[in-house]
N, C-alpha and C positions, 0 to 999 in steps of 0.2 A: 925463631924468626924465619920467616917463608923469604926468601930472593926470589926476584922474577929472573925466569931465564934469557935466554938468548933470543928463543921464539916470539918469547912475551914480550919483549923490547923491541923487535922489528914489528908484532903486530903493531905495538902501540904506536910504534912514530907512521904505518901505514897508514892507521885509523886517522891519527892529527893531520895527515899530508891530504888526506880524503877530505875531509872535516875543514882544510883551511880551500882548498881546489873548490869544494860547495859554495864556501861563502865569498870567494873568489865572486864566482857568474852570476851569483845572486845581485852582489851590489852592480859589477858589471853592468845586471840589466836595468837592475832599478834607477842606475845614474842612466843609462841613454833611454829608458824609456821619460825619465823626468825631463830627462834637456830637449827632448824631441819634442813634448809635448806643453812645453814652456812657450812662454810667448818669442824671449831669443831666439829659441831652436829653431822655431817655424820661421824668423828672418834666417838669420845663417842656414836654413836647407833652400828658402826663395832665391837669396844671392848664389846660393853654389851652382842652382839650375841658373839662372839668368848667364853666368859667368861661362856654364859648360856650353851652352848652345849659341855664344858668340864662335864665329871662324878663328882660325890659328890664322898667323900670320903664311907661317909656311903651306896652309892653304890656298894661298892664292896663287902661286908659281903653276 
């Protein structure tokens, strides 16, 4: 019977830790690239600007 060693044990959790960090930014993107180009996303990014380009209060002092 072959054991994996000590080496072969840290490759392998390196490899799994890589392999989950890829599929990490992958959905990452494909969820903001979906909500962005969604009919919602396109109101919630019109109201975020409408809301950024109103004055602060403490602008007016």
């Amino acid at each position: 019977m072959s054991t994996i060693s000590g080496i072969g044990i840290l490759f392998t959790v390196l490899i799994y830790a890589l392999a989950l960090y890829i599929a990490y930014l992958v959905i990452t993107v494909a969820v903001r690239h979906g909500i962005d180009n969604s009919e919602v996303g396109k109101m919630l990014k019109k109201k975020h600007r409408e809301k950024s380009n109103t004055k602060d209060d403490l602008d007016e002092n």
